[in-house]
C-alpha positions in Angstrom: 0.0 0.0 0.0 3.1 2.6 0.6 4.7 1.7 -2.4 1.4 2.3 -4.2 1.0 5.4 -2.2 4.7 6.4 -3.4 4.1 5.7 -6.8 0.7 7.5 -6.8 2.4 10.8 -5.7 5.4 10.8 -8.2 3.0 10.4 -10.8 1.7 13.7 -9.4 4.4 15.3 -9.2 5.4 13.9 -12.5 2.3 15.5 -13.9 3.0 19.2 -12.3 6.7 18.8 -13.6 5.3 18.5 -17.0 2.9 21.5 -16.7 5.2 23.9 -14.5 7.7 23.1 -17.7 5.2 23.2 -20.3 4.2 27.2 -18.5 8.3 28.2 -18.5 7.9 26.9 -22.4 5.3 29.1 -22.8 6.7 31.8 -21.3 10.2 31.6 -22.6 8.8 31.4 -26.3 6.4 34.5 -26.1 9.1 36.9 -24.1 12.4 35.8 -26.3 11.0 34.7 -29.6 12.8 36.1 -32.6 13.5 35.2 -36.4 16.7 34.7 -38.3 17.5 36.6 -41.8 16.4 33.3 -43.0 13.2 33.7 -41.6 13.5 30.5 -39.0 12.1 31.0 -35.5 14.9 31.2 -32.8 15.0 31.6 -29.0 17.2 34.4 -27.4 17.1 34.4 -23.8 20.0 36.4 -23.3 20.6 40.8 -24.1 22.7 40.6 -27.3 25.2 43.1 -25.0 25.9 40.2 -22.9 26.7 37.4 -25.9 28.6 40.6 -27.2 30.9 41.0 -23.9 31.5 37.6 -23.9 32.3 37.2 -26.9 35.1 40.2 -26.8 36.5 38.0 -23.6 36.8 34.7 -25.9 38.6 36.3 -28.5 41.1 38.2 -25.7 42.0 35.4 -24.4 42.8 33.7 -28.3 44.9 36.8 -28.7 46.9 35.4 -25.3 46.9 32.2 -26.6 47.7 32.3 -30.2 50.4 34.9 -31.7 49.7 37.5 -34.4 51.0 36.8 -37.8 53.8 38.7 -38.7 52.8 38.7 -42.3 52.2 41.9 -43.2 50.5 41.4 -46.6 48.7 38.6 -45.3 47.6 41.4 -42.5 46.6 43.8 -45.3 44.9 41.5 -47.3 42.5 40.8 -44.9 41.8 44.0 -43.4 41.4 45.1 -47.4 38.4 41.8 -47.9 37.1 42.7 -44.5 36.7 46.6 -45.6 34.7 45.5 -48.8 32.4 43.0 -46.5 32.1 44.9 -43.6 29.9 48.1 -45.2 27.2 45.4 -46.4 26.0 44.7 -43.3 23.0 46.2 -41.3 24.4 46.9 -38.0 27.7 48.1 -36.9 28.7 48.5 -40.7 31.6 50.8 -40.5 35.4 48.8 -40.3 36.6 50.9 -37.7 34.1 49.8 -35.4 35.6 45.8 -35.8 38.9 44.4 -34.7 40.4 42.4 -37.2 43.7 39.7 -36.5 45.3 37.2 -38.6 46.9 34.8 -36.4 50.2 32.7 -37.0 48.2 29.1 -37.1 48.9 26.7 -39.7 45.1 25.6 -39.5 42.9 26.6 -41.6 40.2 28.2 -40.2 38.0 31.5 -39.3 35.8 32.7 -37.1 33.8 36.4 -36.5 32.8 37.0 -32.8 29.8 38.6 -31.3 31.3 42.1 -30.0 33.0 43.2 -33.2 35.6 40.6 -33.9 37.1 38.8 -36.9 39.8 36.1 -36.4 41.7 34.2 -39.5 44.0 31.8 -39.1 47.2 31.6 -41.6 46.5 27.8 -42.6 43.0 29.6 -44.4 45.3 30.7 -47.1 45.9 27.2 -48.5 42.7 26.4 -49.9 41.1 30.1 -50.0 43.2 30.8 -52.9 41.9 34.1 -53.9 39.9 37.2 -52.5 36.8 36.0 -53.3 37.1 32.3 -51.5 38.1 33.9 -48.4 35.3 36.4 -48.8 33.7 33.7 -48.8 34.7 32.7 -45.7 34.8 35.7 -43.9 31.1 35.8 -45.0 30.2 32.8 -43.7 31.4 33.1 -40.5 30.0 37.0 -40.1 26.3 35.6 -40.6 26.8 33.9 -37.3 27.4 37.1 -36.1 24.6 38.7 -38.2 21.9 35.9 -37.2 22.5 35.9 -33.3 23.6 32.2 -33.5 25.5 32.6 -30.8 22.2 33.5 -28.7 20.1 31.4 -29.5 23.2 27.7 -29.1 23.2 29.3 -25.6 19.9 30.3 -24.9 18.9 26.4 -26.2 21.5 25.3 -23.7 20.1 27.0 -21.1 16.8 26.3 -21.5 17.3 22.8 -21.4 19.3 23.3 -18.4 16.1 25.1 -16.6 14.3 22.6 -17.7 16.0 19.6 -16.3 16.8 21.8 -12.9 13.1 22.5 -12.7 12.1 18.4 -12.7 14.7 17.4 -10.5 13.6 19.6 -7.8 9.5 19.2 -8.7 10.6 15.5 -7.7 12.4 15.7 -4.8 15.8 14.5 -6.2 17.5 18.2 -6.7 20.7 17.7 -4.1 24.1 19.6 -4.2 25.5 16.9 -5.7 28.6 17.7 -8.6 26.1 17.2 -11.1 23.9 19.6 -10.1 26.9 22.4 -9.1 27.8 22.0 -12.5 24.2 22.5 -14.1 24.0 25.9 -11.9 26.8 26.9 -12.7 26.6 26.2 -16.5 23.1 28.5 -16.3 24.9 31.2 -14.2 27.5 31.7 -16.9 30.5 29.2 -17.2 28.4 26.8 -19.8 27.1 30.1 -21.3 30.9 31.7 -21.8 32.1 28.5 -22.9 28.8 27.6 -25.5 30.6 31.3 -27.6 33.8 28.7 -29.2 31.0 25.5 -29.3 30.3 24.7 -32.6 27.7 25.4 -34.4 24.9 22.9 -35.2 24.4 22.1 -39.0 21.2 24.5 -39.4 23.5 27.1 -38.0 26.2 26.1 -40.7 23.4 25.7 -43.6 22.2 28.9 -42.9 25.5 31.1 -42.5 26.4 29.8 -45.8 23.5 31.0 -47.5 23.7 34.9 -45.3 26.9 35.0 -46.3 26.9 34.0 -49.7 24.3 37.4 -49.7 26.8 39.2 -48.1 30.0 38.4 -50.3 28.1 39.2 -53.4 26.7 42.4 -52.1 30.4 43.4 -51.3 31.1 42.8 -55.0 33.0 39.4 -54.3 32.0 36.4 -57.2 29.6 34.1 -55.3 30.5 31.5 -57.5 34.0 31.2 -56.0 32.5 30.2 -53.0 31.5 26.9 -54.6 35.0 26.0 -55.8 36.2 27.2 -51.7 34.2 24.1 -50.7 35.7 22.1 -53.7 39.4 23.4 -52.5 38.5 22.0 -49.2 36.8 18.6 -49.8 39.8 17.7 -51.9 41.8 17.8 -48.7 40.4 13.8 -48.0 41.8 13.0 -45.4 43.7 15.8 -44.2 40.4 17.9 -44.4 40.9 21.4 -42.4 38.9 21.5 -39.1 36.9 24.5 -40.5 34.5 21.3 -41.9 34.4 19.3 -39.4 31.5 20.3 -37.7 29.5 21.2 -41.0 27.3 19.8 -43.7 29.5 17.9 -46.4 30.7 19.5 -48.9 28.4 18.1 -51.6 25.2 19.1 -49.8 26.5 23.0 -49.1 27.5 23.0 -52.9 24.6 21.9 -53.8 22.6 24.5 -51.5 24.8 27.4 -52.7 24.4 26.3 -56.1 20.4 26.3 -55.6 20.8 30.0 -54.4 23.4 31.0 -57.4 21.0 33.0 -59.3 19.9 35.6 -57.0 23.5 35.4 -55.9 24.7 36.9 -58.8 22.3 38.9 -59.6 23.1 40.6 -56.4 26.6 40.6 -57.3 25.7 42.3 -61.0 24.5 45.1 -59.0 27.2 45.6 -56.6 29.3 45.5 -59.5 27.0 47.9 -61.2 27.6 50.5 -57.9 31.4 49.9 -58.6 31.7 47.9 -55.4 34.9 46.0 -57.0 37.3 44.9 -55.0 40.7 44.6 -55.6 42.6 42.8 -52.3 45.9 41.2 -53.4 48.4 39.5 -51.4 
């Protein structure tokens, strides 16, 4: 009869775990709701002037860890590709207002920061073989920055957190076990700080792609280089750089930027046509 009685009130608690949850859903989606440039429904639980301060501490703390390149065209070259990109977007579209670093890594990789920040590594420059391809890069990785991904990977994070937190103490198992520490902790910041340098999920990737390709063609960049990028890149086999390995294969982005070409290009006959032509050399 106790064991029945037991059972018979976890279920009820049970129950008002599922509809307290169900009411934080609720809650969470009508106060923090908001929609990509892709026009997908995300959830941003955090002020963007948080992500943005965090994401200024990540990329101090690279500049500890990883030294600057001392190549000065390589330098140049990017600032130039970033000063053509940088003018296209809606917010915070003047170069001055961005810091910019190439660092001496042989990998070949990229990344734009929430905050103002553009990192690129010195290993990019073996398969981004002209201005265009690592416009295309640099495109890629400022639609993150553009579409609040950032926000809405740590926002997910936490409200799963919350979520889980909130049915372990509705049952009556919430302790201060390690476990637990770590989920508070995670939702008070450390998960949050370290979700900035995560990687992104494949919707993320699929969409940046598609943003950026927008974006390098509006700067005047060829969009169509950014198909022979991924080409450069898949053709690394087995030594492929660790800027793919958290994204979509190379066939199904090429075959995603290629479905997007033509209004691609006519954005980039435009741009062209308001003599937004590039020249970056190195």
């Amino acid at each position: 009869m106790n064991a029945r009685l037991r059972n018979m009130s976890l279920m009820k608690k049970f129950r008002c775990t599922v509809r307290l949850i169900s009411s934080v859903c609720i809650a969470v989606a009508v106060s923090a709701c908001a929609t990509s440039p892709e026009g997908r429904s995300q959830l941003k639980l955090l002020p963007d002037e948080q992500i943005d301060s965090m994401g200024v501490q990540s990329f101090e703390q690279i500049k500890q860890d990883t030294p600057e390149s001392k190549n000065q065209n390589m330098r140049a070259y990017v600032q130039c590709i970033a000063n053509a990109i940088i003018p296209q977007l809606d917010e915070d579209n003047n170069p001055a207002m961005w810091e910019i670093r190439v660092f001496a890594d042989d990998q070949a990789n990229a990344f734009a920061l929430p905050g103002n920040k553009i990192g690129v590594y010195e290993g990019l420059f073996k398969y981004a073989v002209n201005q265009h391809q690592v416009a295309a890069v640099m495109g890629h990785e400022l639609a993150h920055v553009v579409a609040r991904h950032g926000n809405e990977r740590v926002s997910d994070q936490l409200a799963a957190q919350a979520g889980m937190a909130i049915a372990a103490i509705a049952l009556g198992t919430s302790d201060t076990s390690e476990d637990n520490k770590a989920l508070i902790l995670a939702g008070l910041g450390l998960g949050v700080q370290y979700g900035v340098i995560l990687p992104f999920s494949r919707t993320h990737e699929s969409e940046a792609d598609l943003i950026g390709l927008e974006l390098m063609a509006s700067s005047g960049f060829n969009p169509v280089e950014s198909v022979a990028l991924w080409q450069n890149m898949s053709s690394a086999g087995g030594q492929a750089p660790e800027f793919l390995s958290t994204h979509p294969s190379s066939a199904t982005r090429i075959k995603d930027l290629n479905a997007r070409m033509p209004r691609a290009l006519e954005t980039y006959g435009k741009a062209r046509a308001q003599n937004r032509k590039p020249n970056c050399q190195l």
